[in-house]
C-alpha positions in Angstrom: 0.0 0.0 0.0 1.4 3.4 -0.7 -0.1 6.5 1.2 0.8 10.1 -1.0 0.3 13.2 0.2 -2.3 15.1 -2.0 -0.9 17.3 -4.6 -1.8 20.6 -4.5 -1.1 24.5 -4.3 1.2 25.2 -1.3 2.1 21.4 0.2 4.4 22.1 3.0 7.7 21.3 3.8 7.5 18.9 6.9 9.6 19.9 9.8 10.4 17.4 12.4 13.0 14.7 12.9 10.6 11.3 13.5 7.9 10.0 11.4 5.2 8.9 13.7 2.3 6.5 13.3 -0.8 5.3 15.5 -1.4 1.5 15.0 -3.8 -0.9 16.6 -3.8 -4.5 16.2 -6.5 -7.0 17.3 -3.8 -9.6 18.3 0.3 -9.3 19.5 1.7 -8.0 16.3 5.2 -9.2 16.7 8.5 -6.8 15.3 9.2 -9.5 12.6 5.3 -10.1 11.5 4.8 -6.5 11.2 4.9 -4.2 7.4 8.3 -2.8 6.5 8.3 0.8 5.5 9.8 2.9 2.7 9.4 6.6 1.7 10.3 8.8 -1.3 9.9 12.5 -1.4 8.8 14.6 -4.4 12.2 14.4 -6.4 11.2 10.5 -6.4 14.3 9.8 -3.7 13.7 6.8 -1.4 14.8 4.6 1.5 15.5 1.3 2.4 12.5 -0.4 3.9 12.3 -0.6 7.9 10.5 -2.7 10.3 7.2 -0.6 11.2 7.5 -1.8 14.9 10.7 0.7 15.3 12.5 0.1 18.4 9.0 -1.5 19.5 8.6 -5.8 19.9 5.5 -5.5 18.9 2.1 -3.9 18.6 0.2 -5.2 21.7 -3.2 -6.0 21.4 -6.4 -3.8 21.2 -4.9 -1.0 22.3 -3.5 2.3 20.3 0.3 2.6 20.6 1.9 5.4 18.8 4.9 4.2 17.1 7.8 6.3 16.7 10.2 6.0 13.4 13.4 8.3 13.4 14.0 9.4 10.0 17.7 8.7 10.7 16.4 5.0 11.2 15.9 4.9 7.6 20.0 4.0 7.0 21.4 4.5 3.8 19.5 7.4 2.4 22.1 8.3 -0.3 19.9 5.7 -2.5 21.1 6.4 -6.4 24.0 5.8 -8.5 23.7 9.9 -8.7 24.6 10.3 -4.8 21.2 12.2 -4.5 19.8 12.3 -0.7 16.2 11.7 0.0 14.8 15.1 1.6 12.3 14.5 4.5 11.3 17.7 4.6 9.7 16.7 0.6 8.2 13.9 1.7 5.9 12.7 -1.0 4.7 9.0 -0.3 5.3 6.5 2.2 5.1 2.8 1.3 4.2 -0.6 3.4 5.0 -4.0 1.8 5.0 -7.3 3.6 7.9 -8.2 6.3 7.5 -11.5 7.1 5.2 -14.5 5.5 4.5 -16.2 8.4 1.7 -17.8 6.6 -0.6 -16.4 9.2 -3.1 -13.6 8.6 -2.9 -9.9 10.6 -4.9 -7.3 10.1 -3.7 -3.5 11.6 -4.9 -0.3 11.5 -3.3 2.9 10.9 -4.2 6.5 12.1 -2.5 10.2 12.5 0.6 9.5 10.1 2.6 12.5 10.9 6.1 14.5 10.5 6.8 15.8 14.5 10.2 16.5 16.7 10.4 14.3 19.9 7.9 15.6 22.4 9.1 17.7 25.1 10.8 15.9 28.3 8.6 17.4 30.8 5.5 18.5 28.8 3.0 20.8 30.4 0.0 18.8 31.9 -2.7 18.8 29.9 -5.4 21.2 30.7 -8.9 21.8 29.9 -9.9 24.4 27.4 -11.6 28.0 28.4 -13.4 30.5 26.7 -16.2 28.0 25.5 -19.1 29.8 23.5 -21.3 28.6 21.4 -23.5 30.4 18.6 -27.4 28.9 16.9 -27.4 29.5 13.7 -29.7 28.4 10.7 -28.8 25.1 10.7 -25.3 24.9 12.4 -24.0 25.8 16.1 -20.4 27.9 15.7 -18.3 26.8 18.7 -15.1 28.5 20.0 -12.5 28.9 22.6 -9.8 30.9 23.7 -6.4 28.5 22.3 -4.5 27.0 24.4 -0.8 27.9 23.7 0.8 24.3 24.9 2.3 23.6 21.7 2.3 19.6 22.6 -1.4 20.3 22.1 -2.6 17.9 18.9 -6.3 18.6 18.7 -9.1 19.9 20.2 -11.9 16.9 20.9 -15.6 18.4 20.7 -18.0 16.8 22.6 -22.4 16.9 22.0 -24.9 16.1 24.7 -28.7 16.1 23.3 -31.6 16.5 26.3 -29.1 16.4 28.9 -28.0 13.0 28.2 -23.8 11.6 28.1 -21.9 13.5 26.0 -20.4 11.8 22.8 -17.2 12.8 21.0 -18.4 14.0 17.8 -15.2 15.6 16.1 -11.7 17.2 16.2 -10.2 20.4 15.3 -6.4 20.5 14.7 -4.6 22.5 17.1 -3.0 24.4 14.1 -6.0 25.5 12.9 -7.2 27.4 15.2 -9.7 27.7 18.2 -13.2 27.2 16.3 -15.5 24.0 15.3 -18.7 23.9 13.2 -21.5 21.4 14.2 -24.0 21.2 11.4 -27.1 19.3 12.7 -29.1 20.0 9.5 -32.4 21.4 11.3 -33.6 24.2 12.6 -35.0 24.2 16.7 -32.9 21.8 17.5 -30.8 22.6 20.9 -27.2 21.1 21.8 -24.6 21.3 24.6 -21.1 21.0 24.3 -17.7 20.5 26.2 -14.4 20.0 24.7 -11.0 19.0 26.0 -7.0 19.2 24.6 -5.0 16.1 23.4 -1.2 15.9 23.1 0.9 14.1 20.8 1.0 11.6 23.4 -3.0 11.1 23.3 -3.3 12.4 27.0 -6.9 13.7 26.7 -7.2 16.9 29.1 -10.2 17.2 31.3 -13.3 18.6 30.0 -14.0 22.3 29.8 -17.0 23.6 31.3 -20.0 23.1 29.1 -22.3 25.6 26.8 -25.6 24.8 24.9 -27.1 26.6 21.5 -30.0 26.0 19.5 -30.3 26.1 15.7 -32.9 28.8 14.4 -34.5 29.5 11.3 -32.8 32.3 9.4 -34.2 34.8 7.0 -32.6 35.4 3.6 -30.8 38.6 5.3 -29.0 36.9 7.7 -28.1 34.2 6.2 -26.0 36.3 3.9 -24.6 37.8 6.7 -23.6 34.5 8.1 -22.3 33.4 4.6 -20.5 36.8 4.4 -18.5 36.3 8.3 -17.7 33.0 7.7 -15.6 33.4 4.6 -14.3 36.5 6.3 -13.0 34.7 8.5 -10.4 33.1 6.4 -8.3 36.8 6.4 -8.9 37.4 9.9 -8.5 33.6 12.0 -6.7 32.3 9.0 -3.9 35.3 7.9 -0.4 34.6 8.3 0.9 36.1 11.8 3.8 38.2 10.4 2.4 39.5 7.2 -1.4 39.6 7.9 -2.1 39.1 4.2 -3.6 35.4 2.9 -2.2 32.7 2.8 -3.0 30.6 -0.8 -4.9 27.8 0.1 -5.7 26.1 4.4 -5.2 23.9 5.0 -2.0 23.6 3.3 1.8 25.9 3.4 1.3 28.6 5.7 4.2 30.9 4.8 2.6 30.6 1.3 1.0 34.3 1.1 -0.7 35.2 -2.0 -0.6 38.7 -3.0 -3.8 39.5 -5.3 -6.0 37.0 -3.1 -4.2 39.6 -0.3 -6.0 42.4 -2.3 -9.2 40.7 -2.5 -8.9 39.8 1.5 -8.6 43.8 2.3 -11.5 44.2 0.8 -13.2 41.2 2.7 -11.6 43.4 5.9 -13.3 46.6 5.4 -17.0 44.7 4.7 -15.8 43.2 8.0 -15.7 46.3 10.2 -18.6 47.9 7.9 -20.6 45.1 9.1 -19.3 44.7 12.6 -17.5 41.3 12.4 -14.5 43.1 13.8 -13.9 47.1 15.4 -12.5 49.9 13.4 -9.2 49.8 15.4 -8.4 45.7 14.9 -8.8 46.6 11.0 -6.9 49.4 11.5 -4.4 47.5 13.1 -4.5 44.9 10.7 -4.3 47.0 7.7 -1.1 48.5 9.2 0.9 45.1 9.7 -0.3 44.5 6.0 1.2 47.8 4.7 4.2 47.5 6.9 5.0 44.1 5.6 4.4 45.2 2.1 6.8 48.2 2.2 9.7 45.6 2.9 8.5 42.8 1.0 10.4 42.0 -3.0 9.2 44.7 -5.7 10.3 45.0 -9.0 9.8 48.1 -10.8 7.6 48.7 -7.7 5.6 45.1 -8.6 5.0 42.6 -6.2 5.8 38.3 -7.2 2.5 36.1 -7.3 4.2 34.2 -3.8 6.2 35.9 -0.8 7.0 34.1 2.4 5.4 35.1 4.8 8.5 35.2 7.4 10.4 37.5 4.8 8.8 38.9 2.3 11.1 37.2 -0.3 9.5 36.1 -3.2 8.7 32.3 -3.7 8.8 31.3 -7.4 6.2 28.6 -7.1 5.6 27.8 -11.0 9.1 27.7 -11.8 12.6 29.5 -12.0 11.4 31.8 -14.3 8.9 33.5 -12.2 11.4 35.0 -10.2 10.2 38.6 -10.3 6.8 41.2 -10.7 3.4 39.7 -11.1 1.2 42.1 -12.6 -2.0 40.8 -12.1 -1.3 39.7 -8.6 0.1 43.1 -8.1 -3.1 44.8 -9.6 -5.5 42.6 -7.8 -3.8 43.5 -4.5 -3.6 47.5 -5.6 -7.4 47.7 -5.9 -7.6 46.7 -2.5 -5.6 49.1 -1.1 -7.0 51.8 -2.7 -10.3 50.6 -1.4 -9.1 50.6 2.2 -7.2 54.2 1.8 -10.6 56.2 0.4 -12.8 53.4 3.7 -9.9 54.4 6.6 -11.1 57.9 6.2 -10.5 59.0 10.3 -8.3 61.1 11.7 -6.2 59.0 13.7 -2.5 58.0 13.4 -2.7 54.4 12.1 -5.2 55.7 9.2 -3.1 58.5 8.7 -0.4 55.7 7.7 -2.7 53.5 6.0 -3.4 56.0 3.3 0.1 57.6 3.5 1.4 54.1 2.8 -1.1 53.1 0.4 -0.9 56.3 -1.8 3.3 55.3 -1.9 2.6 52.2 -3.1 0.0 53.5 -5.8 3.0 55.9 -7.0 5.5 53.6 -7.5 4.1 50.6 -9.4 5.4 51.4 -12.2 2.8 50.2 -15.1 4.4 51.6 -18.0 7.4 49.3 -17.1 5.3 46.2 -18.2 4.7 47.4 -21.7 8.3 47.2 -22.8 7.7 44.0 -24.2 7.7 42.7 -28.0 5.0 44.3 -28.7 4.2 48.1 -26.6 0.6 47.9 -27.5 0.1 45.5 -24.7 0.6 45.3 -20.8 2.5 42.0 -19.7 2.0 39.9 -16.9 5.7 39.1 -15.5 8.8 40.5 -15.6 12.0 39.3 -14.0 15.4 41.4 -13.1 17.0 38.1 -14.2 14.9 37.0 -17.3 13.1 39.6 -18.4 9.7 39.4 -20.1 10.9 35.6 -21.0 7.4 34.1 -19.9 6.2 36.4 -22.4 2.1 36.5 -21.9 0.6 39.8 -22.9 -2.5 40.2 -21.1 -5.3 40.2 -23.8 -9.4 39.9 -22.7 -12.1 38.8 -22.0 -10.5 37.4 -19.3 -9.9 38.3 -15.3 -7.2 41.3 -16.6 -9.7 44.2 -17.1 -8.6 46.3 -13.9 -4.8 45.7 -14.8 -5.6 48.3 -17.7 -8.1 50.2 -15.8 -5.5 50.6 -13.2 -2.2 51.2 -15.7 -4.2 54.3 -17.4 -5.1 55.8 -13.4 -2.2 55.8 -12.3 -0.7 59.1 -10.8 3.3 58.5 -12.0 3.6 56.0 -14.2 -0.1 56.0 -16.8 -0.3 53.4 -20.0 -2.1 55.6 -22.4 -6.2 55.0 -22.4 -5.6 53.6 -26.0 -4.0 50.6 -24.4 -7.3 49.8 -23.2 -8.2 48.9 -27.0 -4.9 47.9 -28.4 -4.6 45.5 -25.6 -6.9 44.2 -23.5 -9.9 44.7 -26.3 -7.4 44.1 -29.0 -8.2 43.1 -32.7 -5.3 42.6 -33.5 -3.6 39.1 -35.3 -1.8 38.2 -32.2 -5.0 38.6 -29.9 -7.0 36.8 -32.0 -4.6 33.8 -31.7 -4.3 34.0 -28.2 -7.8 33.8 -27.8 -8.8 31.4 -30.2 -6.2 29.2 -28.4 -7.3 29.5 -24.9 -11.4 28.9 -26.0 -11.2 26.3 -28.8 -13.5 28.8 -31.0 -13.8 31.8 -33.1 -16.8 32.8 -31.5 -15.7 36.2 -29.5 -12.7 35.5 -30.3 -11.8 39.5 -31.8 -13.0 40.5 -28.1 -16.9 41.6 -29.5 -18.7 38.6 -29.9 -22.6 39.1 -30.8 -24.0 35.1 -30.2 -26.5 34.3 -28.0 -25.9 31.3 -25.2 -29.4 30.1 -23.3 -31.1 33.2 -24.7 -28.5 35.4 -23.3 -26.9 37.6 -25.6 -23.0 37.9 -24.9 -21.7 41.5 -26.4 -18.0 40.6 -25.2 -16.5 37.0 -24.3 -15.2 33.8 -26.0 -17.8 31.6 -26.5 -20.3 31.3 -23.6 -17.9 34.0 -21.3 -16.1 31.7 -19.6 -15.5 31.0 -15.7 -17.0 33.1 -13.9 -14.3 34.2 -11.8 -13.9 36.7 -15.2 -16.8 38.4 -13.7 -16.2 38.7 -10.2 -12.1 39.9 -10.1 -11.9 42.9 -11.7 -15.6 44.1 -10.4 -14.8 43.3 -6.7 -13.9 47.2 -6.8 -14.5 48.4 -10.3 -18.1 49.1 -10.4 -19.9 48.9 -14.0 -23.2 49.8 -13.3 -24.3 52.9 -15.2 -22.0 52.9 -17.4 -20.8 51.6 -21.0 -17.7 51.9 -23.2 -17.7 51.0 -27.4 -18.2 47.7 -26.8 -20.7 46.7 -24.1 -22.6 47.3 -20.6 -20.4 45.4 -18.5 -22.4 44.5 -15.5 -25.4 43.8 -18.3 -22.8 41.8 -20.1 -21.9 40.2 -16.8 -25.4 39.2 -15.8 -25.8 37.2 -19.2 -22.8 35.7 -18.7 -24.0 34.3 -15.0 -27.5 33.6 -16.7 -26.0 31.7 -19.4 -23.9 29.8 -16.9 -26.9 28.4 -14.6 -28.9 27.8 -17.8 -26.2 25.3 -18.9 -26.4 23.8 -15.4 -30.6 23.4 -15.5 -29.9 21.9 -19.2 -26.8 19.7 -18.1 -25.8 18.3 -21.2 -23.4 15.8 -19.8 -25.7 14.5 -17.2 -23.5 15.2 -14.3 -24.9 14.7 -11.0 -26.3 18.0 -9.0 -26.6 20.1 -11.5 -29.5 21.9 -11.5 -31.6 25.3 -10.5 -30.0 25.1 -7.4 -26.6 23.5 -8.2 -24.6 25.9 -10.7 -20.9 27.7 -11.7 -17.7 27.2 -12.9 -14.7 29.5 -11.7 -11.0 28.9 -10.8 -10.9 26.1 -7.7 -9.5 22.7 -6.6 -9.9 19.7 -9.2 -11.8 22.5 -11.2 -11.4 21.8 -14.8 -8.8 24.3 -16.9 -11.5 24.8 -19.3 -12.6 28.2 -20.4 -15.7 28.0 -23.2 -16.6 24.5 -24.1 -18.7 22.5 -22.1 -16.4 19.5 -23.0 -13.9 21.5 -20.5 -16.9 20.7 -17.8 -15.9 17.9 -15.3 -18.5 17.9 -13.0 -17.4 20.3 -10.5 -19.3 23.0 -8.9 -16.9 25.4 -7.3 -19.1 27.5 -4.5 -17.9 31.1 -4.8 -19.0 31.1 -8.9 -22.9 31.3 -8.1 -22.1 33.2 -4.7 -20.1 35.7 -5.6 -22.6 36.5 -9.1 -25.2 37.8 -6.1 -25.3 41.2 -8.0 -25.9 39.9 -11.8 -28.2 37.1 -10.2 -29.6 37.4 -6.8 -32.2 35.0 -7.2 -30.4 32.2 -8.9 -27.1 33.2 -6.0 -29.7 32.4 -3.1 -31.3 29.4 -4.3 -27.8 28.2 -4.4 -26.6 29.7 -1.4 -29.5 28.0 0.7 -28.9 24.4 -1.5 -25.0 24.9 -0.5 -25.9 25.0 3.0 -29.2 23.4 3.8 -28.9 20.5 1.5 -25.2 20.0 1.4 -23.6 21.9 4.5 -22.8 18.9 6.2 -19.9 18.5 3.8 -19.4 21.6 2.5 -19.4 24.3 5.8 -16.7 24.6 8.1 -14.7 27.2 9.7 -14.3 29.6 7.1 -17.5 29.2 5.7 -18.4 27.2 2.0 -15.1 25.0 0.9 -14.1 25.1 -1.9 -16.4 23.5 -4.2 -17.5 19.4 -5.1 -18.1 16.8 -7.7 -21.0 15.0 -6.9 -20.6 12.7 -10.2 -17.4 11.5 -8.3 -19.1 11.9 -4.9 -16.0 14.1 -3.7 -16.5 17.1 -1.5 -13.2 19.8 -1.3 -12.0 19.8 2.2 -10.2 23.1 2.0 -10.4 26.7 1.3 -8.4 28.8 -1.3 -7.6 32.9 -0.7 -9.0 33.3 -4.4 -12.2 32.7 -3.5 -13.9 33.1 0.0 -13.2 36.9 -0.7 -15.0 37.2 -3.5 -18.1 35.4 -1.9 -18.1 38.2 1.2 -17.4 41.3 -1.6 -19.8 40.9 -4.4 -22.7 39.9 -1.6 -21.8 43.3 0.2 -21.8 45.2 -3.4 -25.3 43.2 -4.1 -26.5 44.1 -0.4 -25.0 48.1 -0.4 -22.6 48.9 -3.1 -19.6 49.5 -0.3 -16.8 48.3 -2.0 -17.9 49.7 -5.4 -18.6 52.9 -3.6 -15.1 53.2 -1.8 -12.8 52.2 -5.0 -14.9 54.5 -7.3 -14.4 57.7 -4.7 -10.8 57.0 -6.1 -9.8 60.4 -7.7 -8.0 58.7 -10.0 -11.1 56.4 -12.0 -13.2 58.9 -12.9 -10.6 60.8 -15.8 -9.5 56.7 -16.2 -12.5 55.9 -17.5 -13.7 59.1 -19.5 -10.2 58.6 -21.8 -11.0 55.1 -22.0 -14.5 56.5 -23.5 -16.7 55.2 -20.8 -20.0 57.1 -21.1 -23.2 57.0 -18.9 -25.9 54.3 -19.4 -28.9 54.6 -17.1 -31.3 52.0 -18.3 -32.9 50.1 -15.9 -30.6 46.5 -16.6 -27.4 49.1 -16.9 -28.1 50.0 -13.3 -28.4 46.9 -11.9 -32.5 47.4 -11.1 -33.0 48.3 -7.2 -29.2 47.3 -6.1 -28.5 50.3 -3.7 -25.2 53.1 -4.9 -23.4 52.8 -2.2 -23.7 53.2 1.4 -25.4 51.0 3.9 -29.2 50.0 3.5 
């Protein structure tokens, strides 16, 4: 049998000197009866098998014994002809053949496969947890604690008591992850009590914490948004990275891995935060200020932040390879929208928002968007550029796509402006080159000279290849860039927008490819985990429904967004809600639901339902001095027809 660990953004480096493993065995498992064990790490190194046992004679009997496996114990780890060294910290796989044929037949179970340093000598006794509340909501109870800082402290075990009768371990959280557990009982008026205790590496189970009770109620469509909307806020807050403050890519998974444009898009989750109460003016404040901070020391390049920077450091991490070594300007862009949400929202007169905006306005002057023209071709922005290797990864940035506030951004800016003609030679480009590029990301000529004219589900698309694509094109660059009431040459963009999200849950209700779920109910595409790369063609569709696509369209489609939103959770919340809210998304073709979060999209989810709900973050970026004279050379106009203004969606402000 071979164990791997799951591929995916932001796997992290294991730390420790021991591999450890729970086993339990129903009879003596004897040293020489038990599996040997081999690992290899992710440049395919390996070991010599080993006795599972350890320094252990055996496994007794019906009872848990936590077997511990120095990595040192694995002799002879120089294991190719090359002199190569297996890396533990890479670890990839572990593998268990047979030891012994004895001829006899043993069954043993495995559990908590981990990575760890020796426990301390004399740990702290374990003690029981404090801070216990617990919160009813529509069909969950939120539980959480103050943490308890022993780091030999594994988990947290949550216990459940119905009508007062034992209580009955029903879960664990991970010590690492934070002080907080969602029960979802699936009803509403249904009460529960709880107590929960610590649990070292050891297995020592502390005491029991004093106990708390909450009932499930029936929301109403209001709340439950704002539930929805603190939830996935709570990915930036609970879930930032202690030094830097920004996001961290994807939980659970690396967390020194902080991703700068899902950084942008979590500043923006921080101000609906305070707008709404989920935190005070002066902990955003003080966030915002460790972010800014951070930021001011972190790599630049021609005054553009790298996709990745670690977290500790602020060094860039070249995740996709040697040649992204330098400025990101997507990443950079999405994260600059944020900021210059949170300099026009921290408004007060107070010291730390004096900084924010004095810090944020320095960081608006010196991206220096004209830099990332200088490319083959100046008619287009490109996306990286590297002190070492140039504009080698070569990829102008050419729509429909996510890149629209790149430009919108390039032609504001204060110091270094991209003429508004860029706009049209580059992202709306007809040019040869853009009509390549697109016809080679969508597989058709249909949009593919930017304008496009066809109609998908009786929705007519103005601008888009093929259908639109994901719809992650219509949430990134609208998170702050509001396009109601207005229009440039080509289309309405929030009208275009809308048709693009109506097109999208039409293909769901018709479900050509019969895929499980899909439905009224059960809709969207956008970037995610195991979410196919497609962009057009419903061939690209492979049964995955990633959450923040239908939930983050609440302002093109608020009624088709909430039948979704209460289906996520009502129907399905049992294996999609946790801690930070929806996960990331599920293929119930393949019966497989996501069990973590990404930065790129639990943002988007609390945004667009505060733009549907009051226009905030629309309201704040547009108050920008700098849009306004953006989008008149661009040739933006006014467009005040009912669809144009998004129907009764507020302006701006609270309701």
């Amino acid at each position: 049998m071979t164990l791997y660990l799951r591929d995916r953004y932001g796997s992290p480096e294991f730390r420790g000197s021991n591999l450890f493993v729970w086993c339990y065995a129903e009879e003596d498992l004897p040293a020489q009866a038990s599996p040997r064990i081999y690992l290899r790490d992710s440049n395919g190194e390996g070991t010599p098998s080993i006795e599972l046992t350890g320094s252990l004679p055996k496994i007794s009997a019906r009872k848990w014994t936590r077997v511990r496996l120095p990595l040192d114990s694995f002799s002879g780890q120089i294991n190719s002809a090359q002199g190569k060294q297996f890396d533990p910290q890479k670890l990839y796989s572990l593998t268990l053949v047979q030891g012994l044929d004895d001829a006899k037949p043993h069954t043993l179970y495995l559990d908590d496969i981990e990575i760890a340093d020796d426990p301390p000598a004399s740990s702290q006794p374990s003690v029981a947890p404090t801070g216990l509340t617990a919160k009813g909501y529509d069909r969950h109870i939120d539980l959480s604690w103050t943490p308890v800082t022993n780091p030999a402290v594994q988990y947290y075990k949550i216990y459940r008591s119905y009508d007062a009768k034992p209580y009955a371990p029903i879960g664990i959280q991970e010590g690492a992850r934070g002080a907080r557990y969602e029960d979802f009982l699936g009803v509403s008026g249904k009460s529960a009590s709880y107590k929960i205790t610590t649990v070292d590496v050891t297995g020592k189970e502390s005491p029991r914490s004093s106990g708390v009770q909450a009932a499930t109620r029936a929301l109403t469509d209001d709340e439950l948004l704002t539930m929805v909307q603190e939830a996935c806020f709570r990915y930036y807050w609970e879930g930032g990275h202690p030094n830097a403050g920004m996001a961290i890519e994807i939980l659970p998974g690396d967390k020194n891995l902080v991703a700068v444009g899902s950084s942008g898009f979590g500043i923006m989750a921080l101000v609906v935060g305070v707008d709404r109460g989920f935190i005070t003016r002066e902990q955003g404040t003080e966030r915002l200020l460790k972010i800014v901070r951070f930021l001011a020391k972190a790599d630049r390049f021609h005054g553009v932040w790298p996709h990745f920077l670690d977290g500790r450091t602020g060094k860039i991490i070249p995740y996709f390879g040697s040649y992204d070594d330098g400025g990101d300007l997507v990443e950079t862009a999405f994260l600059m929208q944020g900021l210059l949400v949170a300099r026009q929202y921290f408004n007060h007169d107070t010291a730390g928002e004096h900084e924010i905006r004095d810090t944020v306005t320095s960081f608006w002057k010196t991206v220096e968007w004209d830099w990332y023209r200088q490319g083959p071709d100046p008619n287009f922005l490109y996306w990286h550029w590297s002190p070492d290797h140039g504009f080698y990864i070569h990829h102008p940035l050419i729509g429909w796509n996510e890149t629209m506030i790149i430009y919108l951004l390039a032609i504001a800016s204060p110091t270094h402006a991209v003429p508004a003609s860029m706009f049209h030679t580059g992202f709306a480009s007809q040019s040869d080159l853009a009509v390549r590029y697109r016809q080679g990301w969508g597989r058709t000529t249909q949009g593919d000279h930017y304008t496009n004219g066809n109609t998908y589900y009786g929705q007519k698309l103005d601008v888009g290849v093929g259908s639109g694509g994901e719809l992650f094109f219509t949430h990134y660059s609208f998170l702050a860039f509001d396009p109601r009431g207005k229009r440039d040459r080509y289309t309405n963009y929030f009208q275009n927008n809308r048709n693009i999200a109506l097109a999208a849950h039409a293909y769901a209700m018709d479900n050509p490819r019969k895929f499980v779920g899909y439905g009224d109910d059960t809709w969207g595409r956008s970037a995610g985990v195991n979410a196919a790369e497609g962009r057009s063609l419903p061939g690209d569709d492979n049964g995955t429904i990633t959450c923040t696509a239908a939930l983050a369209s609440f302002p093109y489609t608020p009624e088709e967004s909430m039948k979704a939103l209460k289906h996520f959770y009502r129907d399905l919340g049992d294996k999609l809600w946790g801690i930070y809210g929806f996960r990331d998304g599920f293929n119930q073709t393949e019966n497989w639901f996501e069990d973590v979060n990404m930065a790129l999209n639990q943002a988007p989810i609390v945004v667009m339902i505060e733009n549907y709900r009051s226009g905030l973050i629309w309201k704040q970026f547009m108050s920008n001095p700098e849009v306004q004279p953006a989008l008149d050379a661009i040739g933006f106009v006014k467009d005040e027809s009912a669809d144009a203004l998004g129907g009764k969606i507020p302006t701006g402000g609270r309701p």
